[in-house]
N, C-alpha and C positions, 0 to 999 in steps of 0.2 A: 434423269432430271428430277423426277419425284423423292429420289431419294437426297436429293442433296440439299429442297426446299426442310423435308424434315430434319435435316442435320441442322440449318441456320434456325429453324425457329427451336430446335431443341438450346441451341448454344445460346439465342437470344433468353429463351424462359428459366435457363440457368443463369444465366448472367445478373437477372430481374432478380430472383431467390437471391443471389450471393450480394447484392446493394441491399436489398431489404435486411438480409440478415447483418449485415454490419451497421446498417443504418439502426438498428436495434440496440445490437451490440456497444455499439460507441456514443448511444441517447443519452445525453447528460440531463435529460431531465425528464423521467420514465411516470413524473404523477400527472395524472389528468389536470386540467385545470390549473395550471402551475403551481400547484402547491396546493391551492384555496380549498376550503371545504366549504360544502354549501350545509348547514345545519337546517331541518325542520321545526316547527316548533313545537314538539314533542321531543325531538332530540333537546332541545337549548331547555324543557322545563326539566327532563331528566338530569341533566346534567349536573354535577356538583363541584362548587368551584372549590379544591384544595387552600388550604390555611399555611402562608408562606411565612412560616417562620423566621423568626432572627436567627436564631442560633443554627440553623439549617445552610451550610457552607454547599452552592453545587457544585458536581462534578466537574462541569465546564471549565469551570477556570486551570481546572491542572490538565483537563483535555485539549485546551487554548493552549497552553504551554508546549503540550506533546506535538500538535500541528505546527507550531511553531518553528518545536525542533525539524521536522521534515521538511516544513519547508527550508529550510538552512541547509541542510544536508542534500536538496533537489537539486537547487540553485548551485550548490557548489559543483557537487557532479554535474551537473549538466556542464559548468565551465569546463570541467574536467572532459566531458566526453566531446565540445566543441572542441578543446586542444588537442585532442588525440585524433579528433577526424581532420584537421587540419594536416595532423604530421601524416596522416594515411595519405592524402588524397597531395599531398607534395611531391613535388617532382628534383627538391631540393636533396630527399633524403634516399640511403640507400632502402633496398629491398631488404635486408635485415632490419635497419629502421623502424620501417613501417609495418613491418612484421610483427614487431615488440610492441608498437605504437596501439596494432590490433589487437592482440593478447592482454594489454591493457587494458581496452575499449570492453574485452568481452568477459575479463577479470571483474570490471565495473558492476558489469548488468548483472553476473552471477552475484554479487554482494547485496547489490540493488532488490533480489526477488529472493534470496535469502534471508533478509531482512524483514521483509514481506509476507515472506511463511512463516517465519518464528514471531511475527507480531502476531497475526492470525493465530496460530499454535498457543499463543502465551493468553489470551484473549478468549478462546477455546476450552482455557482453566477456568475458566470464571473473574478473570480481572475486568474493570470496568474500559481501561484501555493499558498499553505498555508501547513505546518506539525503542527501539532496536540499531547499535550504531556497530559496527565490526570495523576493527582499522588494524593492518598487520595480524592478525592473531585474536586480539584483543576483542570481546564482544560487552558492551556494554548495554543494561537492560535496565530500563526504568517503567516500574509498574503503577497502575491508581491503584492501591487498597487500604483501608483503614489500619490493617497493621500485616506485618509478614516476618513471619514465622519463620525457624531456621530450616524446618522441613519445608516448607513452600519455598525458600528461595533454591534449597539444595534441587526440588522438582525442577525450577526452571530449569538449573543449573544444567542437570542432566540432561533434559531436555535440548536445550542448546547443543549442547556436548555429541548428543547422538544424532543430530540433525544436521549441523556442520560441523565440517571434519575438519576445518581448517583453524577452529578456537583451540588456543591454546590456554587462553585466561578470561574466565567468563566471570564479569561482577553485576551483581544485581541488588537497585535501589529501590526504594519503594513511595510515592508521594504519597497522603493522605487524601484520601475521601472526602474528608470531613472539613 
């Protein structure tokens, strides 16, 4: 009997670990204070406010552009992966069907986090940001940098090249910084 009270509290005191830890994991908003910083005023006399020039183009706006693009490319897969779980979970189609339907589904997600790692990897060169689109073959790569070089694009290139196997035609553009 003794042994079976410490088997439940072990599987409850795990169970506690494994919520915290994904309650951690999946915290979409990890700063104290939701964001705010509390300045001192020593901190605020320290401080020095930067001179925002005109001619000073940010980065934001072609990083605006880049989110953009991902979002378009979420949205549509996710349509894509609602149709595909649609034909999975049919009772219309055959089990070859849905087979394919699967294969599809999980063709997606490998694109999805391939995509994912060569932004990370391209970003990892020192780009300010790049999004990443693969379709058939085809990988297409848009970088922030103020200029790029026929060697910096050939890096990506190979880059890409040796990280999925499945590019057969890798083009790479580049926005301005500035």
């Amino acid at each position: 009997m003794r042994v079976k009270k410490k088997g439940v509290w072990f599987l409850t005191l795990l169970s506690l670990v494994a919520v915290i830890g994904v309650y951690y994991l999946f915290d979409r908003n990890p700063m104290p204070f939701d964001g705010i910083t509390i300045f001192s005023d020593d901190t605020i006399k320290d401080t020095e406010l930067g001179d925002a020039g005109s001619d000073a183009t940010p980065v934001f706006a072609e990083s605006y552009l880049f989110e953009e693009l991902r979002m378009e490319m979420r949205n549509e897969r996710s349509q894509q992966r609602e149709l595909l779980t649609q034909k999975i979970t049919s009772d219309d189609l055959t089990a070859e069907e849905r087979d394919k339907a699967f294969n599809e589904m999980q063709g997606l997600t490998k694109r999805e986090t391939a995509e994912a790692m060569l932004e990370m990897l391209i970003k990892d060169l020192g780009y300010e940001d790049a999004v990443v689109r693969t379709e058939d073959g085809t990988v297409k790569v848009s970088v922030i940098a103020d200029e790029l070089s026929a060697a910096q694009a050939d890096q990506i290139v190979y880059m890409v090249k040796s990280e999925w196997e499945d590019s057969s035609t890798v083009s790479v553009d580049f926005k301005s910084g500035q």
